[in-house]
KETIMI-57932 format. One record per residue (C-alpha): residue in one letter; x, y, z; residue number from 1. Coordinates in steps of 0.05 Angstrom, whole numbers, plus 5000, padded with zeros to 4 digits. Example, Ala and Ser with C-alpha at 12.3 -4.5 7.8 and 13.67 -1.06 7.14 Angstrom:
<nupas>
[a; [5246; 4910; 5156]; 1]
[s; [5273; 4979; 5143]; 2]
</nupas>
This chain:
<nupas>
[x; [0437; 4142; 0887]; 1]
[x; [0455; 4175; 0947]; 2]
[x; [0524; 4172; 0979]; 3]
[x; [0548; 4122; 1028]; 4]
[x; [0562; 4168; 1097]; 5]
[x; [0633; 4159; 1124]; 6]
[x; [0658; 4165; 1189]; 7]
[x; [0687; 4230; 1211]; 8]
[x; [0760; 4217; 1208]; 9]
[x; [0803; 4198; 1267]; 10]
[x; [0867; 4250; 1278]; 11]
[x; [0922; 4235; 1319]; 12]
[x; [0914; 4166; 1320]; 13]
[x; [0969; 4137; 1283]; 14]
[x; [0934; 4064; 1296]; 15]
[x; [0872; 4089; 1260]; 16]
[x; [0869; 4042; 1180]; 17]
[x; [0849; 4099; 1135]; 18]
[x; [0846; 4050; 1070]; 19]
[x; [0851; 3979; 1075]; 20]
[x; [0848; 3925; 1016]; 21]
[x; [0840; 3851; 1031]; 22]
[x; [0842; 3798; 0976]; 23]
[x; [0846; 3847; 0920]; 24]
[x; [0850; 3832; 0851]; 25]
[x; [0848; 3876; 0798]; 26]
[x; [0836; 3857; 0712]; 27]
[x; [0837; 3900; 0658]; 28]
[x; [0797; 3857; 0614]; 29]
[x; [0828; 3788; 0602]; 30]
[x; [0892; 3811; 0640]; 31]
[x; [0903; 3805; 0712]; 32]
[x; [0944; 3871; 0736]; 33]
[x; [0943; 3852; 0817]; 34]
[x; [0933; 3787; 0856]; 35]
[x; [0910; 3773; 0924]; 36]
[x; [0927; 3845; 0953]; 37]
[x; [0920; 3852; 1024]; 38]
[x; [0946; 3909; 1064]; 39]
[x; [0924; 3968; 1115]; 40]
[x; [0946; 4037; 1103]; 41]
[x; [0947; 4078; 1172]; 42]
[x; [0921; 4151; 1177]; 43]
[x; [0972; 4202; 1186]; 44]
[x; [1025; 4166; 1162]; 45]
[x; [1062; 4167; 1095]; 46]
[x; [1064; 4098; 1053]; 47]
[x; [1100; 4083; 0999]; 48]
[x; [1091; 4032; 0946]; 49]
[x; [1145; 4009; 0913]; 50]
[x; [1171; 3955; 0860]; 51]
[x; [1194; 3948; 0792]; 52]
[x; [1165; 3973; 0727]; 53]
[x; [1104; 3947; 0709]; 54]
[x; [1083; 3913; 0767]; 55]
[x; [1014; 3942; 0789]; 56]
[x; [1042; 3998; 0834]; 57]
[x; [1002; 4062; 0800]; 58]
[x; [0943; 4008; 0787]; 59]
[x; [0939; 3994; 0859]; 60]
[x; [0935; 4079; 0866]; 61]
[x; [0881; 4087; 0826]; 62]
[x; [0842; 4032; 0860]; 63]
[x; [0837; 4076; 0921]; 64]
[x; [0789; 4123; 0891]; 65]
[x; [0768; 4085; 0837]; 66]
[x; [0809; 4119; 0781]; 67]
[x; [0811; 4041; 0744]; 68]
[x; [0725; 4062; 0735]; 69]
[x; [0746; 4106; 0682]; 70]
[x; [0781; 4045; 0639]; 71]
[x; [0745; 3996; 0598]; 72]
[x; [0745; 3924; 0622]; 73]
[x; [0773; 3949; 0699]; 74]
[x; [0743; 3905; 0747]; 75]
[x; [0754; 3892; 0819]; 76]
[x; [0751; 3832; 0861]; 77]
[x; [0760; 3834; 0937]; 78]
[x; [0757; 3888; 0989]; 79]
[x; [0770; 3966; 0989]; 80]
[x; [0750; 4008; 1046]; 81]
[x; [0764; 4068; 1070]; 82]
[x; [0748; 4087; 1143]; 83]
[x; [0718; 4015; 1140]; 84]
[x; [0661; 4026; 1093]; 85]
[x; [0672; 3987; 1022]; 86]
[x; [0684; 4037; 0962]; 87]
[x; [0667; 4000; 0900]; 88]
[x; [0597; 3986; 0932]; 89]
[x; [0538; 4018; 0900]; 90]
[x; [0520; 4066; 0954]; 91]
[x; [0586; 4101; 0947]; 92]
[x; [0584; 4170; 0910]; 93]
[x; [0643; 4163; 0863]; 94]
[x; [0643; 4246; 0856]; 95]
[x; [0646; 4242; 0939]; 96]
[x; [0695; 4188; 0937]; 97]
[x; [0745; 4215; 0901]; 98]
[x; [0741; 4293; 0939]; 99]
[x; [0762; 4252; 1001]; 100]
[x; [0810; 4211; 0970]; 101]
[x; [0855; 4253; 0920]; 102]
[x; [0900; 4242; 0870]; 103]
[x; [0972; 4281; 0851]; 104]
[x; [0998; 4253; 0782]; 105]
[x; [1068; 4242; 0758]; 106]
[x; [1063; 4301; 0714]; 107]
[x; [1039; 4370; 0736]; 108]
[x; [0980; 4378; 0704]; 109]
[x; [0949; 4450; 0719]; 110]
[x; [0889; 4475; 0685]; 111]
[x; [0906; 4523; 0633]; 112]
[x; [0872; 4584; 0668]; 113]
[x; [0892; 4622; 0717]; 114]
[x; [0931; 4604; 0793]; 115]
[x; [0870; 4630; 0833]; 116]
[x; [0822; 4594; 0786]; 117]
[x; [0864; 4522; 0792]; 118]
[x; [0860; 4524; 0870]; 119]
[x; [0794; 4547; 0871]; 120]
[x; [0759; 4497; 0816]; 121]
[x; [0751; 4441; 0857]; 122]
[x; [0702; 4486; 0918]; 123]
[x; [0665; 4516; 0862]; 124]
[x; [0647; 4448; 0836]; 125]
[x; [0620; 4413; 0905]; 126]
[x; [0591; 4482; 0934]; 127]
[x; [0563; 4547; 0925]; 128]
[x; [0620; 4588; 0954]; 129]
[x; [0631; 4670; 0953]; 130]
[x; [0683; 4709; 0932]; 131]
[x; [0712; 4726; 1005]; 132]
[x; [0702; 4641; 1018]; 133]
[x; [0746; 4615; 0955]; 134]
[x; [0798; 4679; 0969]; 135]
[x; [0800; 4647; 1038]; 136]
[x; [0813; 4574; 1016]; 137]
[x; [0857; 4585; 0961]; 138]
[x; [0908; 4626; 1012]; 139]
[x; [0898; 4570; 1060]; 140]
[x; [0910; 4515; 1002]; 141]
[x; [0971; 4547; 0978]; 142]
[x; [0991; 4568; 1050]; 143]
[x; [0999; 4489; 1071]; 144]
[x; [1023; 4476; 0991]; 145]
[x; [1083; 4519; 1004]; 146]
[x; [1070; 4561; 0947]; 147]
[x; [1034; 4621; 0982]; 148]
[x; [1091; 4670; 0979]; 149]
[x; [1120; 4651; 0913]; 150]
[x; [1054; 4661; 0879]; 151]
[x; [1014; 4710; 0926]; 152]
[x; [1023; 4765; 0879]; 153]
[x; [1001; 4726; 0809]; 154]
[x; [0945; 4686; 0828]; 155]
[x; [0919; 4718; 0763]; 156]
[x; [0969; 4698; 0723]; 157]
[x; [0969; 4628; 0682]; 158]
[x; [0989; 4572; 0723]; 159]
[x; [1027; 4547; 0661]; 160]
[x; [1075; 4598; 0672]; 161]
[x; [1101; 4561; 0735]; 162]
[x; [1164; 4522; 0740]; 163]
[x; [1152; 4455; 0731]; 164]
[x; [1164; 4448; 0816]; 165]
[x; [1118; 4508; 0822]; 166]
[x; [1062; 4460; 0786]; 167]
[x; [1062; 4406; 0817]; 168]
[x; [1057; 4446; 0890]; 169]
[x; [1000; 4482; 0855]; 170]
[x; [0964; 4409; 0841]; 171]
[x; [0970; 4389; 0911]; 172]
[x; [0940; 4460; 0932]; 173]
[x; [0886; 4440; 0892]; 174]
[x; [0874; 4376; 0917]; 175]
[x; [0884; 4410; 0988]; 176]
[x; [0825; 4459; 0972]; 177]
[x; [0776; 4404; 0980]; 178]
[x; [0787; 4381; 1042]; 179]
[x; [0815; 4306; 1027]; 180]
[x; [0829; 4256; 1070]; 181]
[x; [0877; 4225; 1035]; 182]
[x; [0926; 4247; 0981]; 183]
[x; [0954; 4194; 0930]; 184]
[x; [1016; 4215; 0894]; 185]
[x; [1037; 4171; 0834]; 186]
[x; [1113; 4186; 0833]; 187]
[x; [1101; 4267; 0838]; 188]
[x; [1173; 4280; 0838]; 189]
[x; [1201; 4236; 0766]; 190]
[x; [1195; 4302; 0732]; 191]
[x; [1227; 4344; 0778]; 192]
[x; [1297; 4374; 0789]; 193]
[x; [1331; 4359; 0858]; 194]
[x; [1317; 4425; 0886]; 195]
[x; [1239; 4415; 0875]; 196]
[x; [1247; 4347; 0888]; 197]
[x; [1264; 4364; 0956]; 198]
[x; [1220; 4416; 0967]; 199]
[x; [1147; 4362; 0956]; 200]
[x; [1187; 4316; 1004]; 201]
[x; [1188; 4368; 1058]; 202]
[x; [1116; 4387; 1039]; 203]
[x; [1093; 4310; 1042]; 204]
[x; [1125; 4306; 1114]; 205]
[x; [1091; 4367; 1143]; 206]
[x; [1025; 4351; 1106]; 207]
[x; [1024; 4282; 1139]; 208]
[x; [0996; 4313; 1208]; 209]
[x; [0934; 4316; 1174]; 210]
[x; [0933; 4267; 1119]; 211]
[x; [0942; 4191; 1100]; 212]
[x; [0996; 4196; 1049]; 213]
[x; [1004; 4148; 1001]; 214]
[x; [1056; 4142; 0939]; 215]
[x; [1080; 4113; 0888]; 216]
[x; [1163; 4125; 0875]; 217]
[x; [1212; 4086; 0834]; 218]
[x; [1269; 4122; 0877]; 219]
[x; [1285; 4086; 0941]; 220]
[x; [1320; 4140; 0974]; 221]
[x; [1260; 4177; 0971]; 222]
[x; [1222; 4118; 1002]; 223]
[x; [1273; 4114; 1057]; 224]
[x; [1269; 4192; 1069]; 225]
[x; [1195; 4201; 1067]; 226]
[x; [1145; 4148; 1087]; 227]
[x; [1130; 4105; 1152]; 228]
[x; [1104; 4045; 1122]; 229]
[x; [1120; 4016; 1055]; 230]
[x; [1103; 3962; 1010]; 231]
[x; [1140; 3924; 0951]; 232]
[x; [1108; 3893; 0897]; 233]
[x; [1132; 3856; 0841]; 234]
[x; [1109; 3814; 0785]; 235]
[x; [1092; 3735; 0780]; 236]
[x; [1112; 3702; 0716]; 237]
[x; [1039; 3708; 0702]; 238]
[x; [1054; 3786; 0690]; 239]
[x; [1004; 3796; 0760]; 240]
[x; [1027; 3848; 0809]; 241]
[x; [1022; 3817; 0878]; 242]
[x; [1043; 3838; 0950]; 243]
[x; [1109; 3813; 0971]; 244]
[x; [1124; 3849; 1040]; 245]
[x; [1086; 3905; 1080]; 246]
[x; [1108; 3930; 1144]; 247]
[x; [1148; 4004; 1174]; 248]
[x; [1198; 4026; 1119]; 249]
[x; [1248; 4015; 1175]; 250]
[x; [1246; 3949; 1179]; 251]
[x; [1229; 3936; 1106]; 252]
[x; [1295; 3967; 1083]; 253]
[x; [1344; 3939; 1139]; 254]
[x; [1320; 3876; 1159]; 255]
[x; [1267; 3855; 1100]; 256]
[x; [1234; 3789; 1116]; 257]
[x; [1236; 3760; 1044]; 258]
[x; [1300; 3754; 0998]; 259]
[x; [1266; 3779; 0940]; 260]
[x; [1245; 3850; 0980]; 261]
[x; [1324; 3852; 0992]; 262]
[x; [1346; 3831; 0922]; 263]
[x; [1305; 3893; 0902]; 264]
[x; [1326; 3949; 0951]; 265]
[x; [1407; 3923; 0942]; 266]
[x; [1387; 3935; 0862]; 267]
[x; [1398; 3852; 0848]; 268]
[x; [1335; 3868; 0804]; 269]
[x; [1290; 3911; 0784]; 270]
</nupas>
């Protein structure tokens, strides 16, 4: 079936909802992983999601570009849209989908060929692209990656042979090579050293110009250092992640509107 046609996106409009869920539920078969979810996440602005273990964070991720398809049982109730039109309707083209909306995983996970090769998969999958083309978007991917002049001389070499820091810039240079929209990033930094650490926090804030950021991080620091906007979670006694408080991480982490969001952030719980 043919894709759904989404807006062009709006840039410079920090006002602009990129994703938006409204009364979302998510089950994994009998189990119910979120409850009643509703939220808007703005373009151009970094959001975080945080909240303790097991409470629906990376689930709520993967609903954005439909990740939870690829599970047995996953089924959605509610709203998901991005740039207003719904994603888990039938017109949408999944493959489509999830090139606009793209997804950085907790561990680096490069392809086992070569550095060139990684950045330049994704273009050779959606279009017919020449040499000269995919030499020109993989220096631009890694360019805005900040791994261009760390790598520039072994983009034939195995992307394995990395540092694990090195990786996980070369994943989001692949995710930049197709021209997304947004970026998800399920705690990218938990298997990182400091010094990388820092360097995919800088990268998220000069990506953000261009993208709706969204991620996942059990480290509230890094909440507090990197996103706009965040949202904590936690779980009901019925194991169901829900939404406790949304709203700019600034006022979420010095003057949060409901005790339990504090309990969390002073480290009562969690």
């Amino acid at each position: 079936m043919a894709g759904a046609v989404f807006p062009t996106p709006i840039r410079g409009n920090h006002s602009h909802v990129k994703l938006s869920t409204e009364g979302l539920s998510l089950y994994y078969g009998g189990f119910q992983a979120l409850r009643n979810v509703t939220l808007d996440i703005p373009e151009r602005a970094i959001t975080s999601i945080i909240g303790p273990s097991g409470c629906g964070k990376s689930s709520l991720l993967r609903v954005f570009n439909r990740m939870n398809d690829l599970i047995v049982g996953a089924r959605v109730e509610g709203s998901v849209e991005l740039d207003g039109i719904p994603i888990y309707s039938n017109a949408v083209d999944v493959v489509d989908l999830r090139k606009r909306v793209g997804m950085v995983f907790q561990k680096p996970n490069p392809f086992p060929m070569s550095v060139f090769d990684n950045v330049a998969f994704g273009p050779r999958q959606h279009a017919r692209k020449s040499r000269g083309q995919l030499e020109e978007i993989v220096e631009s991917s890694l360019v805005h990656a900040a791994l261009w002049d760390e790598v520039k001389d072994k983009l034939g070499q195995s992307a394995l042979a990395l540092s694990g820091g090195q990786q996980q810039r070369l994943c989001i240079a692949r995710v930049l090579a197709v021209e997304p929209e947004v970026i998800l990033m399920d705690e990218p930094c938990s298997a990182l050293d400091p010094v990388s650490t820092l360097k995919i926090e800088d990268l998220m804030r000069r990506l953000v110009s261009e993208y709706a950021i969204v991620i996942v991080t059990h480290n509230m620091q890094q909440a507090a250092r990197v996103s706009d906007m965040a949202a904590f979670l936690m779980m009901e006694e019925d194991r169901a992640g829900v939404l406790v408080e949304y709203g700019t991480t600034s006022q979420l982490f010095t003057n949060p509107k409901d005790r339990r969001t504090e309990d969390y952030i002073t480290g009562r719980f969690g």
